[in-house]
Phi, psi and omega in degrees: 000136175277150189282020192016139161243178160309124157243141180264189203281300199303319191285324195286310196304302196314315205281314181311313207278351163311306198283012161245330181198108181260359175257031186271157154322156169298321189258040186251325203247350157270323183293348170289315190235052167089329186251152186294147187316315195275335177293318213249344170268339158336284191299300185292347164276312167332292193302331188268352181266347186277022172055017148290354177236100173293313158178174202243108163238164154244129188266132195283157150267150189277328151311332167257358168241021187066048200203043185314330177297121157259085153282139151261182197194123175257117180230132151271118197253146142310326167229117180270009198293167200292337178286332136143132160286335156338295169314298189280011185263333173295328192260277178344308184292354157287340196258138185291315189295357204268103175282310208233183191181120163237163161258140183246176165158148322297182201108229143327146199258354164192153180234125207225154164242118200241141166208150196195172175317301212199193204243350162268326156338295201290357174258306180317300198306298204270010199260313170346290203289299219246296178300327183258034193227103167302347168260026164275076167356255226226138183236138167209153191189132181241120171272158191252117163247009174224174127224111174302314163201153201245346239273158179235343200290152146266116159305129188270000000 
């Protein structure tokens, strides 16, 4: 289980000015939040070894790298036991197209965020994923026909 740590005010500045632009220099991203260069590289290492900075991406547009479909997707397991649910989180965690996976509740036993070409991807995906997985209930997929909003930041 993970720990929560404390954060002061320096770490909150650090974390915001990451979750807007995580590709600045150090000393672009000290002179951003007030601090000196060897402090802020302090501070930012502290935070990725205490696992609040989980990692550094670049986030793509999906349209422009060819993967314009968005679903979400709602699965029902026939059997829910923890193995599994184990299971279908091991088959999920292979398919590249799969971004997100939560275990839910209630309702649906996960809810995924899928993005892929085109609507023969998403039946090749789901025939993968769903059809072809005997404990897989109930399937429901919702296509994005906007997207209105996008965000990764956490309010600090």
């Amino acid at each position: 289980m993970n720990q929560t740590i404390t954060l002061d005010d320096l770490d909150r500045r650090i974390l915001n000015a990451l979750q807007i632009d995580a590709a600045r220099t150090n000393n672009e991203l000290a002179a951003s939040v007030h601090a000196s260069p060897p402090t802020c590289l302090r501070r930012v290492k502290r935070l990725i070894d205490a696992g609040v900075i989980t990692r550094q991406v670049a986030i793509l547009a999906p349209e422009m790298v060819g993967t314009p479909l968005t679903a979400i997707v709602e699965i029902t397991l026939d059997r829910q036991g923890a193995e599994h649910m184990a299971e279908f989180e091991s088959l999920v965690a292979a398919e590249t197209a799969v971004l997100q996976c939560y275990r839910v509740s209630p309702g649906p036993d996960f809810v995924m965020v899928v993005q892929v070409t085109d609507m023969p991807a998403y039946h090749a995906l789901a025939h993968r994923l769903f059809a072809s997985q005997a404990n897989v209930r109930n399937v429901r997929s919702f296509f994005s026909m906007h997207r209105s909003k996008f965000e990764t930041r956490i309010a600090l």
